[in-house]
C-alpha positions in Angstrom: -89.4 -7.4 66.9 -91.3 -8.6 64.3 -88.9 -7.6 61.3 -85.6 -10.2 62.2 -88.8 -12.7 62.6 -89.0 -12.3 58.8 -85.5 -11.4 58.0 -84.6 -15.2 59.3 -87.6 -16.9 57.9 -86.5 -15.3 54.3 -82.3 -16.3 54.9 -83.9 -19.8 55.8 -86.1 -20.0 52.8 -83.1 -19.0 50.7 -81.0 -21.6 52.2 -83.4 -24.3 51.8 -84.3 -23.1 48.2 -80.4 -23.5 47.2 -80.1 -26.7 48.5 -83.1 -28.2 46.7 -81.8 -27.0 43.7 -78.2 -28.1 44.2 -79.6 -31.6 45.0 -81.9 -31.8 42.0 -79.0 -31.4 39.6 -77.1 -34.7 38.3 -74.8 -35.1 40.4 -72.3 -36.5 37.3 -70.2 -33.3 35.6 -70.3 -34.7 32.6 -71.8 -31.4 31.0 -70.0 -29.2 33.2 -66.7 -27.4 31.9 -63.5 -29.5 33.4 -62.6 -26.1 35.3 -65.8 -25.8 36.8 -66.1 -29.5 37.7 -62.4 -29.9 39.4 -63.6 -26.3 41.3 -66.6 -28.1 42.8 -65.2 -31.1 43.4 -62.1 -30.0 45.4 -64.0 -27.7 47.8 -65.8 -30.6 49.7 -62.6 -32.5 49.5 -63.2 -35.3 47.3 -61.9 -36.2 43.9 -59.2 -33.8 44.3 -56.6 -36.3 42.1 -59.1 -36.1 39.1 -57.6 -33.6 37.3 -54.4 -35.0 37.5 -55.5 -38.7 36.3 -57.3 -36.9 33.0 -54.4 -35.0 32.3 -52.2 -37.7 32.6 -54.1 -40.2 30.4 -54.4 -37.5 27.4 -50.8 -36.6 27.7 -48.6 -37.3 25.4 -46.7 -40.2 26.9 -49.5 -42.0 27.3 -50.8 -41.9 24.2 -47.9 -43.6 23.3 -48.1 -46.1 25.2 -51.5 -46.9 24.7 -51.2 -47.0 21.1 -48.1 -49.6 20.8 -50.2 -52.1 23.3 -52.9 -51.8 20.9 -51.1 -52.2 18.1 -48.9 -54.9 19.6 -52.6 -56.7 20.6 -53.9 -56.4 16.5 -50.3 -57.5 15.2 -50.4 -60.5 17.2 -54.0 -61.0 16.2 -53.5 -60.5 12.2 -50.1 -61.1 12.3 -50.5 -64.6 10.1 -52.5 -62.5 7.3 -49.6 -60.4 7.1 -47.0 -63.6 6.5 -49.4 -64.6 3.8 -49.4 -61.5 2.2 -45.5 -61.1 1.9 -45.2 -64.4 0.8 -48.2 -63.4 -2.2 -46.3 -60.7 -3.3 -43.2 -62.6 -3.6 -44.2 -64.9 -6.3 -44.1 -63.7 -9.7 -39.8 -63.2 -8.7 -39.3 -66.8 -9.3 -38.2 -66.6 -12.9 -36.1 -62.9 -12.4 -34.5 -64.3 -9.2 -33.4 -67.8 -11.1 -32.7 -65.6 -14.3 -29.9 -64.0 -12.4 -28.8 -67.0 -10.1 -28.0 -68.4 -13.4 -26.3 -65.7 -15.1 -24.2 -65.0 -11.6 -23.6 -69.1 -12.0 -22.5 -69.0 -15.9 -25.1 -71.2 -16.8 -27.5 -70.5 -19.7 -30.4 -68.3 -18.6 -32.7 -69.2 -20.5 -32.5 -73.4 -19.9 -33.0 -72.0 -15.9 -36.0 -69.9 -16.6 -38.1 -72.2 -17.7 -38.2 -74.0 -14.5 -39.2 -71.9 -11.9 -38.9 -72.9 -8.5 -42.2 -71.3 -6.9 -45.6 -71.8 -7.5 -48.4 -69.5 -7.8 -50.9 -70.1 -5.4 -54.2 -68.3 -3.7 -54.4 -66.6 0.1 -55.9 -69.6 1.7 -53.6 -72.2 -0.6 -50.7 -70.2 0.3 -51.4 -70.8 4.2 -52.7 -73.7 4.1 -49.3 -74.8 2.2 -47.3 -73.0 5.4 -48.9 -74.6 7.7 -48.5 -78.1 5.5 -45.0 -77.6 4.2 -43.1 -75.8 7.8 -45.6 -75.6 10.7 -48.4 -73.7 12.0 -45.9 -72.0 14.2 -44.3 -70.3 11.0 -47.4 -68.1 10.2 -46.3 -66.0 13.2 -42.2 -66.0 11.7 -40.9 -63.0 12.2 -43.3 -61.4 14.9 -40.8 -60.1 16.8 -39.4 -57.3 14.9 -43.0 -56.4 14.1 -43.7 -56.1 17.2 -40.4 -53.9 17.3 -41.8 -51.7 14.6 -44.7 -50.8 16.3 -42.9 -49.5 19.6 -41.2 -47.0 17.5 -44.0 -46.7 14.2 -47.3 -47.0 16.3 -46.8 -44.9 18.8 -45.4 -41.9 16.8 -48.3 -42.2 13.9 -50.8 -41.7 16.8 -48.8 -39.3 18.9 -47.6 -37.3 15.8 -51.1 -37.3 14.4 -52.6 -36.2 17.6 -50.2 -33.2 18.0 -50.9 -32.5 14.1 -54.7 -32.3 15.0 -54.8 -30.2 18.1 -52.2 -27.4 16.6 -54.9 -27.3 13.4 -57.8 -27.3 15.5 -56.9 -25.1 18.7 -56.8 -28.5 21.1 -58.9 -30.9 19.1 -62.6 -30.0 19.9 -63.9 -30.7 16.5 -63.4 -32.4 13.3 -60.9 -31.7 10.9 -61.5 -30.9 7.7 -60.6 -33.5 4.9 -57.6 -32.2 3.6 -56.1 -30.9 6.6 -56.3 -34.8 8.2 -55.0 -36.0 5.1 -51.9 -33.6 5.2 -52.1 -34.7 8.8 -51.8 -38.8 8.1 -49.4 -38.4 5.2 -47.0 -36.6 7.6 -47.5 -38.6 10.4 -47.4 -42.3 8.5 -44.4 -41.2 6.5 -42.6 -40.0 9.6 -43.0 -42.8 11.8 -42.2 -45.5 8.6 -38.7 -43.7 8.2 -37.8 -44.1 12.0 -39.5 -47.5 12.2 -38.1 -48.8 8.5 -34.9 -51.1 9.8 -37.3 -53.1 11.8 -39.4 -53.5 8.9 -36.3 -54.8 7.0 -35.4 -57.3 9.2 -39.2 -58.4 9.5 -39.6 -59.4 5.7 -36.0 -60.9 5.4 -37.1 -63.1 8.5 -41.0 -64.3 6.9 -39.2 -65.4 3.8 -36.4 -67.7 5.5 -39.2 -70.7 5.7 -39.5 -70.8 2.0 -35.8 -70.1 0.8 -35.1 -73.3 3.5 -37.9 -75.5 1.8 -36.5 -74.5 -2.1 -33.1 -75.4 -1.0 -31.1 -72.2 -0.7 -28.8 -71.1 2.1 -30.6 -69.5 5.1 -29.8 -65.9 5.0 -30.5 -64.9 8.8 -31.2 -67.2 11.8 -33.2 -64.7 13.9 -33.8 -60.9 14.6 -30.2 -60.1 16.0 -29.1 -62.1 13.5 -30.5 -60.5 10.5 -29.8 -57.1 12.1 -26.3 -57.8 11.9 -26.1 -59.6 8.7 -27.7 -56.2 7.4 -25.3 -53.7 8.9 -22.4 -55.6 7.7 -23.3 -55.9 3.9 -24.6 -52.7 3.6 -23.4 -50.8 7.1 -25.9 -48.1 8.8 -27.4 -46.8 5.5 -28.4 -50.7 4.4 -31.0 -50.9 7.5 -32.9 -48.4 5.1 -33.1 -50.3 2.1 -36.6 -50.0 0.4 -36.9 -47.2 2.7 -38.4 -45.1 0.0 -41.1 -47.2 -1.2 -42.0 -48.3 2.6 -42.7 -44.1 3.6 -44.4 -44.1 0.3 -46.6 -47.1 1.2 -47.2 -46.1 5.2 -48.1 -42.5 3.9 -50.4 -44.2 2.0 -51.6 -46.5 4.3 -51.9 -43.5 7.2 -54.0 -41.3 4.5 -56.5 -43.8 4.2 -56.1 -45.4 8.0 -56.0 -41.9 10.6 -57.4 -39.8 7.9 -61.0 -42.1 6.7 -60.9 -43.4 10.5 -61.0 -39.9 11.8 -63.3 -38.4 9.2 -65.7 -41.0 9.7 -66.4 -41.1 12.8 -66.7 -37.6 13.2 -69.2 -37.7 10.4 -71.1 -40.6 11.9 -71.2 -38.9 15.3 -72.5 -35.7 14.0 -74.8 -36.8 11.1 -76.6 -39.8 13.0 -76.2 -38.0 16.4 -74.7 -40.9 17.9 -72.5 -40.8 21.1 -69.0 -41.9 21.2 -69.3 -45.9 21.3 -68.2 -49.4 19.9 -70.6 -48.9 17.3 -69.1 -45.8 15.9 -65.6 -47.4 16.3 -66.4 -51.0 14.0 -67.7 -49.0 11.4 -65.1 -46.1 11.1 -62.4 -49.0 11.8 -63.7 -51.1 8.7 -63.7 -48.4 6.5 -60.1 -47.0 7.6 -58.9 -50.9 6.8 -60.5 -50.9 3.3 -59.5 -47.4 2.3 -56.0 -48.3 3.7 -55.7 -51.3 1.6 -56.7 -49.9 -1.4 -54.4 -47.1 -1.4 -51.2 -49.1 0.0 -51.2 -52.0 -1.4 -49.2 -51.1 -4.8 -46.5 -49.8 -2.4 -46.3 -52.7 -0.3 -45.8 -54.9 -2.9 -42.8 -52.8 -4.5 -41.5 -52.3 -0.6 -41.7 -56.4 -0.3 -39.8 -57.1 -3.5 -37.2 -54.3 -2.8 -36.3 -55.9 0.7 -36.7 -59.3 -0.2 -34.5 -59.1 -3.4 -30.9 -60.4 -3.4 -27.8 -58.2 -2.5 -24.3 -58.6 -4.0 -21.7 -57.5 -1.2 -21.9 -54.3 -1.4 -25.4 -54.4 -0.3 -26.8 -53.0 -4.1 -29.5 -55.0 -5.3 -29.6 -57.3 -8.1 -32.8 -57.4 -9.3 -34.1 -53.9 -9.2 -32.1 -50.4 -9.2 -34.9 -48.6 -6.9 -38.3 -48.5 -6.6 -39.7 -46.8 -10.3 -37.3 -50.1 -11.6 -39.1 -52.3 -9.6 -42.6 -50.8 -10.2 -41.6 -50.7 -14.1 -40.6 -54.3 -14.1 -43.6 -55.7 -12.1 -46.0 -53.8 -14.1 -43.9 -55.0 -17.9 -43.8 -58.6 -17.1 -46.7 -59.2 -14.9 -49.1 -57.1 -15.8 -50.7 -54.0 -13.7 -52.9 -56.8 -11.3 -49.6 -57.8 -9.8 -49.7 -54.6 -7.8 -52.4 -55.4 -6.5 -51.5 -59.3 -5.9 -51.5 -59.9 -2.1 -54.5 -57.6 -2.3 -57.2 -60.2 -0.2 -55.1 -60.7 2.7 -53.7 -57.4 2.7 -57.6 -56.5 2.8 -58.6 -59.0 4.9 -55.6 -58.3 7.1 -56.2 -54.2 7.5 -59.7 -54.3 8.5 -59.5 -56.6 11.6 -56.0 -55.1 12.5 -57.9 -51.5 12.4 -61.1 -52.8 13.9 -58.6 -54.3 16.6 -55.7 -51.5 17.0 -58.6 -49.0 17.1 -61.2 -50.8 19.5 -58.3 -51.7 21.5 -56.8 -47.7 21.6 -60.0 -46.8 22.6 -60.9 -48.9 25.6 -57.7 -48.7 26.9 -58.2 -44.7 26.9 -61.7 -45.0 28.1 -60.4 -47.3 31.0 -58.0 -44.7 32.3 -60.2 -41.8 31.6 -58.7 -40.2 28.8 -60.9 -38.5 26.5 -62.0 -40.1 23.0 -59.0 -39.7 20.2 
């Protein structure tokens, strides 16, 4: 009789012993494999729609989404810098522009060169002047086919990038190396700039209407639709891709130095100053994404700008430049190799709070509705 005595008194112990271990453990999976943590979980009956929530937020629609609100949230922010900037790069066309308004006119070229109808001015002249000379207001012309862009450019940058990272990687657990994310942000910035380049179009056509208005010209366009189909008719489906080329070139650019320094980065700060995945980590690989971005893209943005600003006859060809190694030739020729650079400040200025905000922004939103960090 003795021997189930002790038989129970040992099951008991057991039982006792398994449960003071079970409850000493953190109760918070967080280093527990998903599998294991969604096997636990369901077995008691509680947090059973976990799984599904995390797979949802790191799908790929999501990450879509999540990527054109924060983009849509740092446009809206920097958006003014960005007017600046185009209107920066512009000047230096005066004399080309009335060169060929004269010639087109029959009037002596030279007479008309020598009085060119724009001035150069600085960044904070140049909006200060906007703000004088057509309204505070016009700093955010032309926001709505930006905001256009990014539904289609934002979201498949990000999305493409992703995809691009997890196929190299085996499902993203680790850092890329550097040339792999470069290949990656090349790609991925010059494929979402070709689908996202007619919105771009209409965009720079639209920030330059407040100036041609206040020099006296003609107003090309009197709103997005408008321009759109001003566009399609002088050049038909192919002229919404105008400057095309040099706008892939520049967003490739841009995209190397943005995904690819943003993503290397903070990889490297993680793993070299063992930090965890925070705000911190995020300013600092953001500013550094924006500087690197700017450096790299700015020459192509200002041959992109020129190329979509410049004049059309009615066939839709441009007047002042036959493509963009013309327009880079020119620029560099008559105005020296800084003005590829001109626009530069802003541009700067402009890149590093939209990173710092698209990317502080992306990454909330994610952590709000439990995805994992990009």
């Amino acid at each position: 009789m003795q021997k189930p005595k002790t038989a129970t008194a040992a099951a008991a112990a057991a039982i006792t012993s398994a449960t003071t271990t079970a409850s000493s453990e953190p109760s918070s999976p967080s280093n527990v494999p998903s599998t294991v943590a969604a096997t636990s979980t369901s077995s008691s009956g509680r947090h059973q729609l976990r799984p599904v929530k995390y797979d949802y937020a790191d799908s790929f629609a999501c990450t879509y989404i999540v990527s054109v609100v924060a983009a849509s949230i740092a446009e809206l922010t920097t958006y003014p810098l960005d007017l600046t900037k185009t209107r920066l790069q512009i000047q230096g066309e005066a004399t080309t522009t009335a060169a060929v308004t004269a010639t087109s006119a029959g009037e002596n070229a030279a007479v008309t060169m020598g009085k060119p109808n724009m001035q150069y001015r600085g960044m904070m002249a140049t909006a200060f002047g906007i703000v004088r000379e057509e309204g505070a207001l016009k700093l955010w012309q032309g926001v709505t086919p930006a905001l256009y862009r990014h539904v289609v450019y934002s979201g498949v940058r990000i999305c493409s990038y992703d995809l691009m990272r997890k196929e190299f990687t085996q499902g993203g657990n680790k850092a890329l190396p550097v040339w792999k994310s470069a290949l990656c942000g090349v790609t991925a910035g010059a494929v979402a700039q070709w689908l996202a380049s007619p919105a771009d179009l209409v965009k720079v056509q639209i920030q330059m209407e407040g100036k041609r208005r206040l020099m006296g010209e003609a107003p090309r366009v009197h709103g997005a639709a408008h321009a759109f189909r001003m566009i399609v008719h002088r050049g038909g489906v192919k002229g919404l891709w105008k400057g095309s080329i040099p706008n892939v070139q520049r967003a490739a650019l841009v995209n190397l130095g943005d995904l690819t320094t943003y993503d290397t980065i903070k990889h490297m700060i993680m793993h070299r100053l063992n930090m965890p995945d925070c705000h911190t980590v995020h300013v600092l690989a953001s500013v550094c994404a924006g500087f690197v971005a700017a450096v790299m893209g700015t020459p192509a943005d200002v041959v992109k700008t020129r190329i979509m600003n410049q004049p059309t006859d009615d066939n839709g060809r441009g007047l002042l430049y036959r493509g963009s190694l013309d327009c880079l030739r020119q620029t560099v020729a008559k105005e020296g190799f800084g003005a590829l650079y001109k626009g530069f400040l802003p541009c700067w200025i402009r890149m590093a709070p939209w990173s710092l905000t698209f990317w502080l922004s992306f990454e909330q939103i994610r952590k709000m509705i439990g995805a994992s960090g990009y």
